[in-house]
N, C-alpha and C positions, 0 to 999 in steps of 0.2 A: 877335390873329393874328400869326403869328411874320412876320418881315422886312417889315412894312408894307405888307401885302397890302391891295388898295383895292378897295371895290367899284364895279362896273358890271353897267347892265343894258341888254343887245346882245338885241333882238327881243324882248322878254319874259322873256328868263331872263337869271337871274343868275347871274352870272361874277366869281370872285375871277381880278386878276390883279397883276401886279407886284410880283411879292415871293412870292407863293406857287404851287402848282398852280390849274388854274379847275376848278369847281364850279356845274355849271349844274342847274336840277329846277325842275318846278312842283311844287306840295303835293298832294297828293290829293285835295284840296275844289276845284282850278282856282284857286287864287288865289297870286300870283308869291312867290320868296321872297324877299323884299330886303334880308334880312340881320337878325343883333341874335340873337338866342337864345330860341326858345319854350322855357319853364322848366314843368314839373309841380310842382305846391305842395307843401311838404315838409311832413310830420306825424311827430309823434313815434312813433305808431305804424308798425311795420314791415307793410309790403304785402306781401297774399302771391298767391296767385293765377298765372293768366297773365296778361303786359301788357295793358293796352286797347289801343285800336285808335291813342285820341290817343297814348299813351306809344312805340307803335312807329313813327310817323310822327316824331315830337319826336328821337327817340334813334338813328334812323336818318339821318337830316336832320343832327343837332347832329354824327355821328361823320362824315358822310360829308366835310361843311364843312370840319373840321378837319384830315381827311385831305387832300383838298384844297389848302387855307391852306399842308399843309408842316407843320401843329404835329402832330407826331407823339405828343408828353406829351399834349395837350387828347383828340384820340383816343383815346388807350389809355386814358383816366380815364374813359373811355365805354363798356369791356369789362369782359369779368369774367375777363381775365387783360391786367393793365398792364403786364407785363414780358415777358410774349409779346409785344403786341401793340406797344411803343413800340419791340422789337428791328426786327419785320418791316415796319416801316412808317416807320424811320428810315433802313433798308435800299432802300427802293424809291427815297428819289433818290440814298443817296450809294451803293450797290453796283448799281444800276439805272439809273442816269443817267437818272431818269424827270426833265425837267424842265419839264415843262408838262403840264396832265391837263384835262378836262370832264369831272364824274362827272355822270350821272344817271340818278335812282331813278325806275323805273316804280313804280304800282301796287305798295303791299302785298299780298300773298296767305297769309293769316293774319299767322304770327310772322314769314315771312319777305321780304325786300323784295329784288327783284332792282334790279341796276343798271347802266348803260354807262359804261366807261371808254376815253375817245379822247384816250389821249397820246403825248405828245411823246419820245424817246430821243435825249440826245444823247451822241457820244464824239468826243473830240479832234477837233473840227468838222465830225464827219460825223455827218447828223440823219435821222429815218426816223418817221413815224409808227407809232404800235400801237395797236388796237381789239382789245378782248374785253369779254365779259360777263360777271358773274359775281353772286351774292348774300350776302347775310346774314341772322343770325337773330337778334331780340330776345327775350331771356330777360326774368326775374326771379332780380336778386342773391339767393342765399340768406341771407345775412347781412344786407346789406342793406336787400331789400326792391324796391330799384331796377332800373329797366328797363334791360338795358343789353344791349348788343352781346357773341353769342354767340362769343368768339375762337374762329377758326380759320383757319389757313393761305389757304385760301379764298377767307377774305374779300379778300387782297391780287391774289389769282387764283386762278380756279379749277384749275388742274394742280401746286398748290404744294404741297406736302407736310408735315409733322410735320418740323423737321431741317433742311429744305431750304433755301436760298438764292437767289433770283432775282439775277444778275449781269449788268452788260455788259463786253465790253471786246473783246481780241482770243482767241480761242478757240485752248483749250491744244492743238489737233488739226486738221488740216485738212482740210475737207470732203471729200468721199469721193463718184464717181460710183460706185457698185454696179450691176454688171452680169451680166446672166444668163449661163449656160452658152456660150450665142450671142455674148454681146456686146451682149443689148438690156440698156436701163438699165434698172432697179428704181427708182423715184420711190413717197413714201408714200402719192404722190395718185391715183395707178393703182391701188398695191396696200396698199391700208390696212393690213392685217394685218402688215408688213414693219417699219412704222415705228420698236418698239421694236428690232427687231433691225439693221436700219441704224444706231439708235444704238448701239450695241454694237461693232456692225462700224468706225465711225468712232473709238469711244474706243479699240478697242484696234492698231485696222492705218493710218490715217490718217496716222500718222508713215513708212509701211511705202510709201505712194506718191508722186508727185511733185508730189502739191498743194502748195498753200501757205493757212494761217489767216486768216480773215475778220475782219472784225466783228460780233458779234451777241451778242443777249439769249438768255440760259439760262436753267433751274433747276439749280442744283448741288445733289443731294441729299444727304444726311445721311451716310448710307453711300459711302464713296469707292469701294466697288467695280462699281456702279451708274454706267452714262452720265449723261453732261449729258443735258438734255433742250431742242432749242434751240426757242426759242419766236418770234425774231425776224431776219435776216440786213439789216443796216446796210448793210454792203459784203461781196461778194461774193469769196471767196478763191481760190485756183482750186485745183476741186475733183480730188483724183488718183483716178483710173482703178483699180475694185477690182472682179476677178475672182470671182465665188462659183458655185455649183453647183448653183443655181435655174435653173428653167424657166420663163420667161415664160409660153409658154402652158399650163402646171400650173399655176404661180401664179394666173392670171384666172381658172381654172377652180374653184381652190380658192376664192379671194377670193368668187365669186358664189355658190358652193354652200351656205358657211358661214350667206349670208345669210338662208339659209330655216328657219333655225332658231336662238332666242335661247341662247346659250350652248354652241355648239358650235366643235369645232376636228378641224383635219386636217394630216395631213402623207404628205408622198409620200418614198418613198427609192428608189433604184436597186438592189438585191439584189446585184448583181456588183460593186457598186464604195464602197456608200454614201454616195452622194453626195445630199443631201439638195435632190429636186428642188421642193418645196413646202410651204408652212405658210400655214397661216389660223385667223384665229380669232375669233369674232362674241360681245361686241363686238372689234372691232380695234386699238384702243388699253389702254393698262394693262396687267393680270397676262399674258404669255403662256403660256396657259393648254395649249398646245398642246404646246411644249419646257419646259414647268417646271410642269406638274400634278402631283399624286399622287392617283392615286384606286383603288380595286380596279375591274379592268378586267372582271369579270363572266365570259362563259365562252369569251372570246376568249382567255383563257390555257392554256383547256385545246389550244391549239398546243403549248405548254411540255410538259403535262402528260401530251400523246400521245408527243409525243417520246421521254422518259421512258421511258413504259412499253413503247415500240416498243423502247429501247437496252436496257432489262432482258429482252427477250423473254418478256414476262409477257402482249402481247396481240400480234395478226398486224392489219393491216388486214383480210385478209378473214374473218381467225377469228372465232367467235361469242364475243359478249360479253352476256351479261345484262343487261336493262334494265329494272329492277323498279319499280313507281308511288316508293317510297320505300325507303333503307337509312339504318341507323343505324353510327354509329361512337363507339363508347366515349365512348357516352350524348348525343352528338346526332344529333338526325332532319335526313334532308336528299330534297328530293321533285323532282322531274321539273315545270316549268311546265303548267302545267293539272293535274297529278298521271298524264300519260299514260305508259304501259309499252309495252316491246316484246317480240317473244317472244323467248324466252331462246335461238334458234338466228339472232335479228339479230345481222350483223357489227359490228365494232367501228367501221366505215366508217361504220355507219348509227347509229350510237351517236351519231360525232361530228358527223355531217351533221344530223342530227335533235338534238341538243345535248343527248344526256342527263345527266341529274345523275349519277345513279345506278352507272350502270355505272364509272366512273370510279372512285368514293367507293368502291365495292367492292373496288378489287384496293388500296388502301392497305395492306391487313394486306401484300400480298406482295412489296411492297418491302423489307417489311424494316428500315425506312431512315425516319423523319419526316424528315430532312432533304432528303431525295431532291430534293425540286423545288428545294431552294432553289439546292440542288448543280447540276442539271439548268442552269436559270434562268440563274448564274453562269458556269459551264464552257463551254457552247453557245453560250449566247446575249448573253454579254456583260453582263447583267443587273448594274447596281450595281460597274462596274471606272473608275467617275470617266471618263467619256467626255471629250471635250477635241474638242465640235464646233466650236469655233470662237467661239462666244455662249454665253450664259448657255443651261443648258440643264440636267435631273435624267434620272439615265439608270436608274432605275427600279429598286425594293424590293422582294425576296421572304425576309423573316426566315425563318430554320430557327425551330420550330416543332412541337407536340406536341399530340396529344389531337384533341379537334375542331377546335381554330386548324389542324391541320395538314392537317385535311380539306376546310376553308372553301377552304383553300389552290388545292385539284383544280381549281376550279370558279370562280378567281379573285375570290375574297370572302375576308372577312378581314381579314390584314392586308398582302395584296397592294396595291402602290401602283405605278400604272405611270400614262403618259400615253402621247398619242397618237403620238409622236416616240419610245417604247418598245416601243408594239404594232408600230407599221410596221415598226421595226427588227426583229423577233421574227417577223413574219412575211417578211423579206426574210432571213434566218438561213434559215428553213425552207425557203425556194424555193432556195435553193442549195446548204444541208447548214454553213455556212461564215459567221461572222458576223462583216462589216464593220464597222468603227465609223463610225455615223453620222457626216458633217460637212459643212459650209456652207461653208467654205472650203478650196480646194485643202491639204494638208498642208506642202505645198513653200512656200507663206505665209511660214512663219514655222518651221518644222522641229519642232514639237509631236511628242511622242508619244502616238500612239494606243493605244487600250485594247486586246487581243487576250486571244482567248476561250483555253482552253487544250488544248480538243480542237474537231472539227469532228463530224457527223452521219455515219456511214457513209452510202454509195448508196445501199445497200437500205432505211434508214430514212428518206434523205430522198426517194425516189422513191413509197414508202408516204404521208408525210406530205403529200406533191403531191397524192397520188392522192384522198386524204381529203377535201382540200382541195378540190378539184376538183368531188365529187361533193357537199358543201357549196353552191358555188354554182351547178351546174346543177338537182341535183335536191331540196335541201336546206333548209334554212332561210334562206338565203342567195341563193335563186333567183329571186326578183323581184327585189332589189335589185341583180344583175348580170346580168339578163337582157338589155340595152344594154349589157353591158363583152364588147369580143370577143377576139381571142387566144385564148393560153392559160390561164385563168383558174382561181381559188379563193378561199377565203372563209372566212370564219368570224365566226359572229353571237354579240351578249354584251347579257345585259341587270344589271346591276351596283344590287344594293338595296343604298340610303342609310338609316341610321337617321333618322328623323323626316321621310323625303321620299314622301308616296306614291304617287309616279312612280320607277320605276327609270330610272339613266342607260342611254341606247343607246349600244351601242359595235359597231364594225362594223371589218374588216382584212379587207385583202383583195389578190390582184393577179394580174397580166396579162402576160404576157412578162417584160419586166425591167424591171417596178414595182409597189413594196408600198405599201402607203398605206394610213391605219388614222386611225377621228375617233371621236370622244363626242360626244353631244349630253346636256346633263342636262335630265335628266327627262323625257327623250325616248321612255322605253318600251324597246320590243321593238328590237333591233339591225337588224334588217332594216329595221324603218318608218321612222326617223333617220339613223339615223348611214350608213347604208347606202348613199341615195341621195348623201350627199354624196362618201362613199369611190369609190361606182362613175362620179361625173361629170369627178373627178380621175383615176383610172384611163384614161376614154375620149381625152381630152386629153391625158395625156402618153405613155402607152403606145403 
């Protein structure tokens, strides 16, 4: 054991100390570990198989010790990547200032053995303890033969990544209070969903207030363009006062909403201003799946797509539009959900309120134009001008397009890719005629330029597209799920098929005076049954 590490045994467990981190576990059989090396017998034959039970106890045991101990070489001779793991585990005391540790291993569950780790941080004499849990996996070497520990980031903690760096010292930025529209704070602990984007907000405007940097434990990720992620605060910096364009209570509304369904997200925008009053997203940590998805958004695009045909004067809100079980377009079929028609003297009102495929897919020949929506998409709506909200964020894909690609297009299938931080926007566009560019912090920040569309929606189109809208979610497909939103309200329902999922994602936009909000739920179904109720709980809240 590297530096003379001694052992002791404090209440039954054993503890390396002096000289190395400590290392406490009983065995799995109940019997203490006091040290020395359980060995498997070597044979010249190569094993192949999965470990046994003994070999995963042995190998978990011998790696975790020497993690422990400080011998970072002894561990990694215990992986099935040495050079991985003697980088990231050489790193945890001298770029971690981890200087004291108990690891212990519950119970194996198969290959994999979880474990606690309670240690010690120290920096230029200010000390803090850390607790988390995390596991491992024993494999079998393929060359080898031998059982050994499955490297990954993981193993040194669970939120560490491919690339990444666990550090301590003093933090390149200064903590950040973020605060709502009001002035209330934003805390991750309140509003889960926040947490990545608070980091964001501190990496990039933290120098921008009158805080000053702390001491604390990160991940420095691989990618430098990606926040720290801090996992620990030693000492406490003081943190400066930052303004954003959140609503507390949109925020809590979204936060709870999201939770009724695994994989879903939501955002609220302001329509007059853009100012982005809420995001969530279940789960709440990792991808923000809510400002950085791509997904085709199903037939909550055809907002876009009325639009369009409303500025070519190719349909009227109240004109009749055909709504036939099925049409085809230069050789693909495209059908009405259930395969239901309407009669050929329904309005285009009822076309879109009732969400038909159909009628839509038909007036393509009289564009003129495959590119039309993509034109449409971009010009109005901002769609794809590098938006610059403030955080990491995608501001949504409609390629120009030909053939059936450009009919999938109508009906938001394809190769439409938008998220829920695109729909809202897209429908806060159409409650206005005028498209804001989203953002989460005031502009005056930092003096960014914002994205601007290059035309706007005439009146009479966008008082049409209200009216659509409208009649959407009172009488519509849309009408249970904002039966509770009051105001001025509209809506639009989408159900978006995934190749090999067979659930379609629910997609739901919708709003109320002066706010749009628009969520996915995957594999949620029908837009009204998902995505819906979360859209109309944030609607009631901030509206």
């Amino acid at each position: 054991m590297r530096g003379g590490a001694k052992v002791a045994v404090v209440g039954g467990v054993f503890v390396l100390v002096a000289g190395g981190l400590g290392y406490g576990a009983y065995s799995m059989l109940g019997e203490e570990l006091i040290g020395g090396t359980d060995t498997v017998a070597e044979s010249a034959e190569v094993r192949t198989g999965p470990p046994t039970a003994s070999e995963i106890e042995t190998v978990a045991k011998d790696f975790l010790k020497a993690w422990a101990a400080g011998d970072a070489s002894a561990a990694s001779l215990l992986t099935d990547n040495e050079a991985g793991a003697e980088a990231s585990l050489t790193g945890y005391a001298a770029d971690a200032h981890v200087t004291g540790a108990v690891i212990t291993p519950g119970p194996a569950v198969g290959a994999k053995v979880p474990y606690t780790v309670k240690a010690t941080v120290s920096y230029e004499g200010t000390t803090k303890p850390w607790s988390y849990a995390s596991e491992l996996t024993v494999v079998r070497g393929l060359t080898t033969g031998k059982a050994l520990v499955d490297w990954q980031p993981t193993v040194v903690h669970p939120q560490l990544t491919e690339g990444a760096t666990l550090r301590t010292g003093e933090s390149s930025t200064a903590a950040i209070e973020a605060v709502d529209r009001n002035g209330k704070v934003l805390d991750r602990k309140t509003y889960p969903s926040l947490g990545p984007i608070l980091d964001t907000l501190r990496e990039k405007y933290g120098d921008t207030t009158d805080g000053s940097p702390g001491i604390e434990t990160w991940i420095e990720p691989a990618d430098a363009q990606l926040p720290d992620t801090t996992l620990l605060t030693l000492a406490k910096g003081k943190p400066g006062k930052l303004r954003t364009t959140l609503d507390a209570g949109a925020q809590a509304a979204a936060e709870t909403a999201v939770k009724q369904f695994s994989g879903a997200s939501v955002v609220a925008v302001k329509p007059s201003t853009g100012a982005i009053r809420a995001v969530a997203n279940n789960p709440a940590s990792g991808f923000d799946a809510a400002m950085q998805g791509k997904q085709a958004p199903g037939s909550t695009m055809k907002i876009v797509t009325a639009a369009m045909l409303l500025e070519k004067g190719l349909v009227t809100a109240g004109g009749p539009t055909p709504c036939p079980r099925e049409a085809m377009y230069q050789g693909r079929t495209f059908h009405n959900l259930g395969h239901f028609a309407l009669p050929d003297s329904s309005s285009f009102t009822t076309s879109f309120a009732r969400s038909c495929n159909t009628a839509f897919i038909k007036l393509i020949d009289d564009t003129k134009n495959d590119a039309a929506l993509a034109e449409e998409a971009r010009d109005v709506f901002g769609i794809g001008l590098d938006w610059k909200t403030g955080v990491t964020s995608v501001d949504g894909s409609v390629p120009e397009e030909t053939g059936g690609e450009a009919a999938a297009q109508y009906i938001g299938q394809g190769t439409v890719q938008m998220n829920a931080l695109n729909m809202a926007s897209i429908t806060a566009t159409a409650r206005t005629g005028t498209f804001h560019q989203p953002v989460i912090v005031p502009r005056e920040l930092d003096g960014r330029e914002l994205a601007q569309a290059s035309r706007s929606l005439s009146p009479g189109v966008t008082r049409q597209l209200n009216d659509m809208m409208r009649a959407t979610a009172t009488w519509g497909t849309g009408k249970a799920a904002m039966a509770s939103v009051g105001g001025d309200k509209g809506a639009k329902t989408g159900s978006a098929e995934v190749d090999g999922q067979g659930t379609s994602n629910s997609w739901f936009t919708g709003f109320s005076n002066d706010l749009a909000a628009a969520a996915v739920v995957q594999s949620g179904g029908h837009g009204g049954d998902a995505a819906g109720p979360v859209v109309a709980a944030v609607l009631r809240a901030g509206s």
